[in-house]
Kinemage of the C-alpha trace (Angstrom):
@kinemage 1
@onewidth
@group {chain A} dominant
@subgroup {mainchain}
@vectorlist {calphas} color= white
{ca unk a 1} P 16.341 -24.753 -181.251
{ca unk a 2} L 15.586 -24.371 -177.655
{ca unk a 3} L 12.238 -21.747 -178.438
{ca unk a 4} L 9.510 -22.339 -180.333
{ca unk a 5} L 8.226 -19.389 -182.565
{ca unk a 6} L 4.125 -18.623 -181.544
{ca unk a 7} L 2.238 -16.153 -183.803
{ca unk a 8} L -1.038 -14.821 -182.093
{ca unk a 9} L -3.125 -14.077 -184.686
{ca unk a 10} L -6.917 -13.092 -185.050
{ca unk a 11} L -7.055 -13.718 -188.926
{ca unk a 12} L -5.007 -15.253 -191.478
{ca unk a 13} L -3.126 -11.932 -191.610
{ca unk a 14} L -2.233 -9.042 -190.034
{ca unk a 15} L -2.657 -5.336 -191.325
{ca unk a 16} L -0.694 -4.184 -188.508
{ca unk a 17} L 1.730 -4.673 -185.530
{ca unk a 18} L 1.493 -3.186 -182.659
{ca unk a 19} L 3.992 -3.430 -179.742
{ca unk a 20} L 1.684 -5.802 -177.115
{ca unk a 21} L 1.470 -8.601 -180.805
{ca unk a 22} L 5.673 -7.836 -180.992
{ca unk a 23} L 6.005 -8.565 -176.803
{ca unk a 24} L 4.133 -12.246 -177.405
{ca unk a 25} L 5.761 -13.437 -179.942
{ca unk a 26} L 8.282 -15.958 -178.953
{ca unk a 27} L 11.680 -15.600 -181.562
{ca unk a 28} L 13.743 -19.523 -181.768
{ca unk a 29} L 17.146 -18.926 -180.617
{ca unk a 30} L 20.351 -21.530 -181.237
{ca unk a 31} L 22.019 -23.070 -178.291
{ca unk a 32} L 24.238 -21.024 -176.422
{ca unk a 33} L 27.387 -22.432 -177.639
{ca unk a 34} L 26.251 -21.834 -181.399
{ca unk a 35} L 25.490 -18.141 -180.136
{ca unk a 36} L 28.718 -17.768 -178.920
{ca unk a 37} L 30.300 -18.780 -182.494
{ca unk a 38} L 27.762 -16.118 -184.445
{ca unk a 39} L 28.963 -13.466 -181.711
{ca unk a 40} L 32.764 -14.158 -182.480
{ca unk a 41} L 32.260 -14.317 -186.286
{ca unk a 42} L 30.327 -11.316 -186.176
{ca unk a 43} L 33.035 -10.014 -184.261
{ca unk a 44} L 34.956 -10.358 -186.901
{ca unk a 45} L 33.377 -9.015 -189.586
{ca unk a 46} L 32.893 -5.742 -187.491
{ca unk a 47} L 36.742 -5.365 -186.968
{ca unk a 48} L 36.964 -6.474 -191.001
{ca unk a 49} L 34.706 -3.551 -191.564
{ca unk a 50} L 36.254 -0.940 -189.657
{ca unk a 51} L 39.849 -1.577 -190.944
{ca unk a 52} L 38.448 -1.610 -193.955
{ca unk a 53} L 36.804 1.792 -193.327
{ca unk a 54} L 40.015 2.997 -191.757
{ca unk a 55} L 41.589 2.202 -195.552
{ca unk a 56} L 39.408 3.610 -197.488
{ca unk a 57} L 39.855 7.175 -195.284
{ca unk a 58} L 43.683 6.636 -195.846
{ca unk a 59} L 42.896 6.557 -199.422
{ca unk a 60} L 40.666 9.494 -199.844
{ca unk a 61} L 43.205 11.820 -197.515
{ca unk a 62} L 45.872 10.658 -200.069
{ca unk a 63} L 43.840 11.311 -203.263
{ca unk a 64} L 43.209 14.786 -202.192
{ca unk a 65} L 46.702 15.635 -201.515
{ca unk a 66} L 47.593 14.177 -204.435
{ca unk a 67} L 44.373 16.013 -206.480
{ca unk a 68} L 45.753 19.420 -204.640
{ca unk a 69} L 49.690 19.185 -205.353
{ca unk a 70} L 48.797 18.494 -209.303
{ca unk a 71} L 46.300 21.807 -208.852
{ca unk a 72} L 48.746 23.814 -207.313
{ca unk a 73} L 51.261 22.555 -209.695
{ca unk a 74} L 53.542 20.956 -206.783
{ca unk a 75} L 53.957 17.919 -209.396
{ca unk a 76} L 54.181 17.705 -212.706
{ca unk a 77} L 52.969 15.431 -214.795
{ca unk a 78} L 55.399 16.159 -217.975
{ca unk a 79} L 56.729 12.509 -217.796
{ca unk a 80} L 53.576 10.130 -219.366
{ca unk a 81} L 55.995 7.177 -218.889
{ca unk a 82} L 54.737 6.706 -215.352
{ca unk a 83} L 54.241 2.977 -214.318
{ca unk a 84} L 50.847 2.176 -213.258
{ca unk a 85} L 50.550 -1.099 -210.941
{ca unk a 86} L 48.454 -3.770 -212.082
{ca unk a 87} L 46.201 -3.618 -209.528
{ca unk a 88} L 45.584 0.497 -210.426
{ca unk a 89} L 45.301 0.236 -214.293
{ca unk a 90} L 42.585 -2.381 -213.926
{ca unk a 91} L 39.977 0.493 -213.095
{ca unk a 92} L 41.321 2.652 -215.906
């Protein structure tokens, strides 16, 4: 770690922070490099999280078309012999 961590402190703790004790305080950061390679993976996980976001609104429009064409009575649901995919019947 290139920083060291120094806590300024008048007792053995503190009841409160206030924003000159925050401004002292010196945080240990990793080498640049290793930086870099938490940036990139974090990266990641953001664009993970948004396509996984984008998904999940994919899902919800198609639910609630679905949810309004039974409603309306669009579909019909006279055939119970629908196949369910694995991956659907798991959650009941």
């Amino acid at each position: 770690m290139e920083k060291v961590w120094h806590l300024k402190s008048p007792g053995s703790t503190m009841k409160t922070l206030n924003l000159g004790t925050i401004k002292e305080q010196k945080i240990p950061l990793p080498p640049l490099e290793e930086q870099k390679v938490i940036a990139k993976i974090l990266r990641s996980q953001d664009a993970e999280i948004a396509n996984n976001e984008r998904y999940k609104e994919s899902l919800q429009r198609l639910k609630r078309g679905l949810t309004q064409d039974l409603l309306s009575g669009t579909v019909r649901t006279t055939n119970t012999n629908i196949e369910v995919p694995e991956e659907i019947a798991k959650y009941g």
